[in-house]
N, C-alpha and C positions, 0 to 999 in steps of 0.2 A: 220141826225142821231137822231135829237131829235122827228120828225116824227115816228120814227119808234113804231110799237106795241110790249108790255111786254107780257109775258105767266106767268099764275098765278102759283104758285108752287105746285106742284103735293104732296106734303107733307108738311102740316105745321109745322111749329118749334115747337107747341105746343104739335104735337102727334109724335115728331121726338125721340122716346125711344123705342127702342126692349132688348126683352128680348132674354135671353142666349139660345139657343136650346136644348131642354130636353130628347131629342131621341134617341142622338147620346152612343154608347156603350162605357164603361171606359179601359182601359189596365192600366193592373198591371207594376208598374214601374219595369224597368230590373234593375236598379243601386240605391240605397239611395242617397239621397243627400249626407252620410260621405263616400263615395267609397273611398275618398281617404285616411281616417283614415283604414277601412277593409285591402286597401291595400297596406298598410305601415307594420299594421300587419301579412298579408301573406309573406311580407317579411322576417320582423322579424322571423316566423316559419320556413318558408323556412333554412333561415342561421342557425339557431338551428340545423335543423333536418342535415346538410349537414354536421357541425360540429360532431354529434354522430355518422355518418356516416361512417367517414373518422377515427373516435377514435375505431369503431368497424371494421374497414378495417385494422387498423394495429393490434387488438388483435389477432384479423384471422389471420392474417400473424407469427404473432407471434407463435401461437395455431400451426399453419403448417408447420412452422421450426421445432419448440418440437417434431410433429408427425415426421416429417422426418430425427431427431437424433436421435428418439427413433426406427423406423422404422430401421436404420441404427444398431444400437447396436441390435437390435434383431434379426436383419440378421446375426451377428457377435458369438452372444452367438448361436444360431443353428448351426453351422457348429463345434464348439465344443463341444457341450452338446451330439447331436447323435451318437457321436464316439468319443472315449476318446482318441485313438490312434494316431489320429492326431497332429504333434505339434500343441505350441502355437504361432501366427501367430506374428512374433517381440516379446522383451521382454516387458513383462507385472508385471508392479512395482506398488503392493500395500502396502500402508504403514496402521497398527493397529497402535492406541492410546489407553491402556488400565491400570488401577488401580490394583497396587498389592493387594490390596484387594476386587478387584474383577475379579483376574484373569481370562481369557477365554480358559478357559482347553479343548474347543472344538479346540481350535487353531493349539495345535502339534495332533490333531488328524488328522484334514485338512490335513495340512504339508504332515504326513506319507502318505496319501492315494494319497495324488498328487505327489510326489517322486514315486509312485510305476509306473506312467507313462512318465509322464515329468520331466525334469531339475528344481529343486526350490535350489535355493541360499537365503535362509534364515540368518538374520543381529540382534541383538537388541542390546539395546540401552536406557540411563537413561537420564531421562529429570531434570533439572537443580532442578525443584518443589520437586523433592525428594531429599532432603540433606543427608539423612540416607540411599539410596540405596534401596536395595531390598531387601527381605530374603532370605538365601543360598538356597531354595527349587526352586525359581525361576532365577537361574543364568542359567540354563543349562533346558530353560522350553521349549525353541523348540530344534526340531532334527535340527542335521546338515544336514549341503548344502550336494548335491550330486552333484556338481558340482564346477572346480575350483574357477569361479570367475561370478562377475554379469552378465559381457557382455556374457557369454558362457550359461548363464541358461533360461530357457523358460519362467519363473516364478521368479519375486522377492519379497518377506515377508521378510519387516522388522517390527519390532515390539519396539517400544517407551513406557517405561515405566513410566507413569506421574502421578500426583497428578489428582483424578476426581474419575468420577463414573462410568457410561458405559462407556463401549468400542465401541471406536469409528473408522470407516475405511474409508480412503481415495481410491478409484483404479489407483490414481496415485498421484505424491510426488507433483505436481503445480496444484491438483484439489480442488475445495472449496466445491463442495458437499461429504458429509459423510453418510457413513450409519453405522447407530448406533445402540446398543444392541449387545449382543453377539446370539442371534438367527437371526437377521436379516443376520452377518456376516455368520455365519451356513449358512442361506438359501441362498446366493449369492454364497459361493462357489458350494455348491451343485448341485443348478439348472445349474451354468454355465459351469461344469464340472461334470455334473450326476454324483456325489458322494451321497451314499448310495439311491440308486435306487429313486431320487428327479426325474425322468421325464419319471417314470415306474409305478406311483401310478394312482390307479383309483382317480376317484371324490371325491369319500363317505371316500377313506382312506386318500386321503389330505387335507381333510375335517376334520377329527378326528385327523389327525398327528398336521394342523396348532392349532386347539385349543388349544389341551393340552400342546404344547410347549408356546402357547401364557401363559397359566395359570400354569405352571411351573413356568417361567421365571418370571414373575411377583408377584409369591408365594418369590421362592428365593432371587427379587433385592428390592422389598419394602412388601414383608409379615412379618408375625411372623417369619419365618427361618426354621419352624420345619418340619426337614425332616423329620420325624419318622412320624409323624400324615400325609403327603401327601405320603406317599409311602402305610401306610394301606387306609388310604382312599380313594386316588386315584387310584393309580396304582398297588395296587394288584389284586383290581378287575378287572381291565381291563386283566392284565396277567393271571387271574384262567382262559380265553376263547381263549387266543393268546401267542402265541411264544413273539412275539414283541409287541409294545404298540397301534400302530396304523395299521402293514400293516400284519398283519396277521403271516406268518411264513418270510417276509422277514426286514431288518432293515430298519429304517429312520432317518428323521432329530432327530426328538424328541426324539426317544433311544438315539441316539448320545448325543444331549443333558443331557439328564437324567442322562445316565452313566458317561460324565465325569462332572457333579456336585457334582456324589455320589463317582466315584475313586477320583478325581482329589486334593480333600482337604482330603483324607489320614487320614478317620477318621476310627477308629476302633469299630465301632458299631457292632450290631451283627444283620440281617435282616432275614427275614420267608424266608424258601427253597424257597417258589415262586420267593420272589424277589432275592434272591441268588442264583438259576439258570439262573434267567433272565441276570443280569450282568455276567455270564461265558457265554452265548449266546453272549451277545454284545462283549465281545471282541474277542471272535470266527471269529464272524463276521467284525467286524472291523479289524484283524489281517490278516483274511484271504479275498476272492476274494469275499463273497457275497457281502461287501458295497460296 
C-alpha cells in the first residue's frame, strides 16, 4: 500500500473559495416572514365580520316579520275601507284615553257616522286620576250603543276619562301601541272605514287636507289658542275659493276637525258669513250621506 502513487490535488486549499453566483434571477417572496401574525389577523376579521352578519340577519328577519304584520293589517283595513257595507270581521274593541280638557269632539262624530252602518256599543268611564269627575257637558259626550250589548255589536268604543294631555288610542284593550293625537285618531278611523271621503281624495287634496289639520291641531294643543286670528288668517281664505277647506266641494278630515273644535266647546262667538256658512255645510254634511 505504501508503494502505491498519490495524485496531486486538482484544487489547492489555497484557491478553494467561490463566489456566490450573480446571474441567477430573484422571486418576490409569496409569504413574509409574520404570515403567521397576517393570519391570526384575518381571522380575527373574519369572526367580526360573521358576528355583524349574523346581528344583520336577525334585524332582517325582524324588518320581515314587521313587513309581514303590516302586510297583514293592510290586507285587513282594504276589504273594509272599499265598502263600508260590509260587516266588521269579529268584534273589534278600541279603547280612547282622553283629558276632559281636551276633549275629542271628533269622537261622537266617528261614533255617529259608524252607527249609520255597523253595530258600535259605545261605554265610558272615569279614571281614578280624576277625583272631581267630569263636567256635566261631558257625561253624555258619546251617543248611545245601537246595540244591546258588546258581544252583539261590530264595533266597541270605550272611552276612559283621565288625567293627561292628548288623547290617546289603543285598537284593542291588551295592546301596548297607541296612537295618539286626536287627528291621528280622526285619521285611523277614517282611512279604515272611508269616513268623510279619506280614500277618495286626490294627491294634491290630501296633501292640503293633511297639512292644515297638522297646523290646526298644533295651533290649538300648544299655540296661543286664538281662534278668531286662525280662522281669518287661515281659513277664510282658503273658504272665499272652496266649499270645504281642502277637497273642494266634498268634506274631509280637517273640516271634521275644524268644526267640532269650533261647535264642540260651545262658545258663542260671532264669525264672517264665509265662515258661518262654512260650519252649516259641515254639518249638512256630516249629518247627512256626503261624509
Amino acid at each position: 500500500m505504501t508503494s502505491m502513487y498519490r495524485l496531486p490535488p486538482m484544487i489547492s486549499p489555497e484557491t478553494m473559495v467561490f463566489d456566490l453566483p450573480t446571474t441567477m434571477y430573484k422571486l418576490p417572496l409569496i409569504q413574509n416572514s409574520n404570515n403567521g401574525e397576517c393570519s391570526n389577523q384575518s381571522q380575527e376579521l373574519s369572526t367580526d365580520d360573521l358576528n355583524e352578519l349574523k346581528q344583520l340577519e336577525k334585524k332582517q328577519e325582524a324588518i320581515l316579520s314587521q313587513l309581514e304584520a303590516l302586510k297583514i293589517d293592510v290586507a285587513k283595513l282594504s276589504k273594509t275601507a272599499g265598502n263600508q257595507t260590509k260587516a266588521v270581521s269579529g268584534v273589534t274593541d278600541v279603547v280612547i284615553r282622553a283629558s276632559p280638557n281636551h276633549a275629542p269632539h271628533t269622537l261622537p262624530i266617528i261614533c255617529k257616522k259608524l252607527q249609520e252602518v255597523f253595530k258600535v256599543f259605545t261605554s265610558a268611564h272615569i279614571h281614578s286620576s280624576l277625583p272631581k269627575g267630569i263636567p256635566n257637558k261631558l257625561k253624555d259626550f258619546l251617543p248611545a250603543s245601537n246595540c244591546a250589548s258588546r258581544s252583539k255589536a261590530d264595533l266597541c268604543v270605550t272611552l276612559i276619562w283621565t288625567n293627561g294631555n292628548e288623547t290617546e288610542m289603543a285598537t284593542s284593550p291588551t295592546s301596548s301601541l297607541l296612537v295618539k293625537g286626536e287627528i291621528n285618531l280622526l285619521r285611523y278611523f277614517a282611512r279604515r272605514f272611508n269616513l268623510f271621503n279619506a280614500n277618495e281624495m286626490t294627491e294634491i287634496h290630501l296633501a292640503q287636507a293633511e297639512s292644515l289639520l297638522d297646523s290646526t291641531y298644533c295651533e290649538a294643543m300648544w299655540g296661543a289658542g286664538n281662534l278668531n286670528k286662525m280662522v281669518s288668517s287661515t281659513l277664510e281664505p282658503v273658504l272665499k275659493n272652496s266649499k270645504f277647506l281642502a277637497t273642494g266641494n266634498k268634506i274631509s278630515v280637517v273640516d271634521v276637525y275644524v268644526y267640532a273644535l269650533f261647535t264642540g266647546e260651545s262658545n258663542a262667538k260671532k264669525y264672517s258669513p264665509i265662515f258661518t256658512d262654512w260650519l252649516k255645510r259641515c254639518e249638512q254634511a256630516i249629518n247627512g250621506s256626503q261624509g
